[in-house]
C-alpha positions in Angstrom: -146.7 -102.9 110.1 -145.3 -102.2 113.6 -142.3 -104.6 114.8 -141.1 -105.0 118.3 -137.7 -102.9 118.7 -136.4 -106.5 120.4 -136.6 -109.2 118.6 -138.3 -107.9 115.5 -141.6 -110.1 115.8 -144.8 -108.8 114.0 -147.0 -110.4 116.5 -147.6 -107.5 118.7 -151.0 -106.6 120.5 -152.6 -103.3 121.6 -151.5 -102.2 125.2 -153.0 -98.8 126.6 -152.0 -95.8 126.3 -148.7 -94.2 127.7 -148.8 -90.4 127.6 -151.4 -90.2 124.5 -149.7 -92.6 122.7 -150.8 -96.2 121.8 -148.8 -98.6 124.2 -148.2 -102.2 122.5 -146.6 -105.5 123.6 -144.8 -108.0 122.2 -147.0 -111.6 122.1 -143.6 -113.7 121.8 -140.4 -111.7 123.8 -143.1 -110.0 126.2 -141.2 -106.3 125.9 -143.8 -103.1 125.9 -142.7 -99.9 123.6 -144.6 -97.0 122.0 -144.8 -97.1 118.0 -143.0 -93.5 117.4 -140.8 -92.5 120.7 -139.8 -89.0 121.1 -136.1 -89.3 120.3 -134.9 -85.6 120.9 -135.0 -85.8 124.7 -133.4 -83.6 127.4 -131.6 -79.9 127.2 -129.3 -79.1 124.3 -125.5 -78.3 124.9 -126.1 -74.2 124.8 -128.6 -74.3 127.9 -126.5 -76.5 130.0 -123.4 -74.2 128.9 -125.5 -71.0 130.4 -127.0 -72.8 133.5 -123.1 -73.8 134.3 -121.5 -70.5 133.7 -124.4 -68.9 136.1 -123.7 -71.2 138.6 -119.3 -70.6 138.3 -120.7 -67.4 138.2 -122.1 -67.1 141.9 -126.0 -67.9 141.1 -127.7 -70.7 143.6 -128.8 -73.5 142.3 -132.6 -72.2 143.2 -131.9 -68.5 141.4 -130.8 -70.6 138.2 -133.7 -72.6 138.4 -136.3 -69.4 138.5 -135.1 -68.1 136.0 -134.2 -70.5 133.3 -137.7 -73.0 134.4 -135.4 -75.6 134.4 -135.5 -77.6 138.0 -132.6 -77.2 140.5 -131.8 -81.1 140.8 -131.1 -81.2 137.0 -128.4 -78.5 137.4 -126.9 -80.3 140.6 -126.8 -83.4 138.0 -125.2 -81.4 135.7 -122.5 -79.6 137.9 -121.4 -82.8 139.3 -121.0 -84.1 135.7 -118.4 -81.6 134.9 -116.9 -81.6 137.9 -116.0 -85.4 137.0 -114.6 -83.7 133.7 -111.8 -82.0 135.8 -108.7 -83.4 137.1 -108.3 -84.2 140.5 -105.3 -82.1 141.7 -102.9 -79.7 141.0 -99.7 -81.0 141.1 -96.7 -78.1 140.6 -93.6 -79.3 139.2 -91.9 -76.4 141.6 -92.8 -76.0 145.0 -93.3 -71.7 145.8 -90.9 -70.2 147.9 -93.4 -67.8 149.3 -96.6 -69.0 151.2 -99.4 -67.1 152.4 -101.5 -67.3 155.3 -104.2 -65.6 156.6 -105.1 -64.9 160.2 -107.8 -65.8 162.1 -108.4 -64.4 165.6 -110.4 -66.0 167.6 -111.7 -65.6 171.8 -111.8 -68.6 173.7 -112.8 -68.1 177.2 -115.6 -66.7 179.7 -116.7 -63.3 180.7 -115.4 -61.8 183.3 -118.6 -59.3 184.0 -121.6 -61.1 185.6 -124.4 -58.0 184.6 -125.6 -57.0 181.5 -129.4 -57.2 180.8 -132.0 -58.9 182.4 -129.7 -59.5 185.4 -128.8 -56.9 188.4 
């Protein structure tokens, strides 16, 4: 005999059906549930690990998603998961003597030249 997954009661009705399966509810706590769930839900560990390294590998989120069928928000989800994993900074114990910097050249100004096309 089905029992409510609450409060173990035996007094449970029919309720429709959710996703092909019969629906009951509970005549005493109220609570709805489906006699067999599906308990294996979601992506196992091995797809998550290849959808992660293509991303740190340069893929887009929408390239991933084309090619594994799995949709692009549930990679965001799953990059910003580990990214909660990391640490938050770097801290050195010895600060470099050596620093670099790159250069970046820039033109702030106006034109000095009034034609070009369209104009005479």
């Amino acid at each position: 005999m089905t029992k409510c997954p609450r409060c173990q009661s035996s007094h449970i009705r029919k309720n429709g059906h959710r996703r092909g399966k019969q629906n009951h509810i509970c005549a005493d706590c109220g609570r709805q549930f489906v006699e067999n769930p599906k308990t294996n839900r979601g992506y196992s560990d091995d797809i998550r690990k290849i959808c992660l390294k293509m991303y740190l590998n340069g893929m887009g989120f929408r390239g991933i998603e084309r090619v594994t069928d799995i949709h692009h928000t549930t990679v965001i989800k799953w990059v910003k998961q580990a990214g909660e994993n990391l640490p938050d900074a770097y801290h050195p114990e010895v600060i470099p003597e050596v620093g670099e910097l790159d250069e970046l050249q820039t033109f702030v100004g106006s034109k000095k030249t009034r034609s070009g096309f369209g104009q005479q």
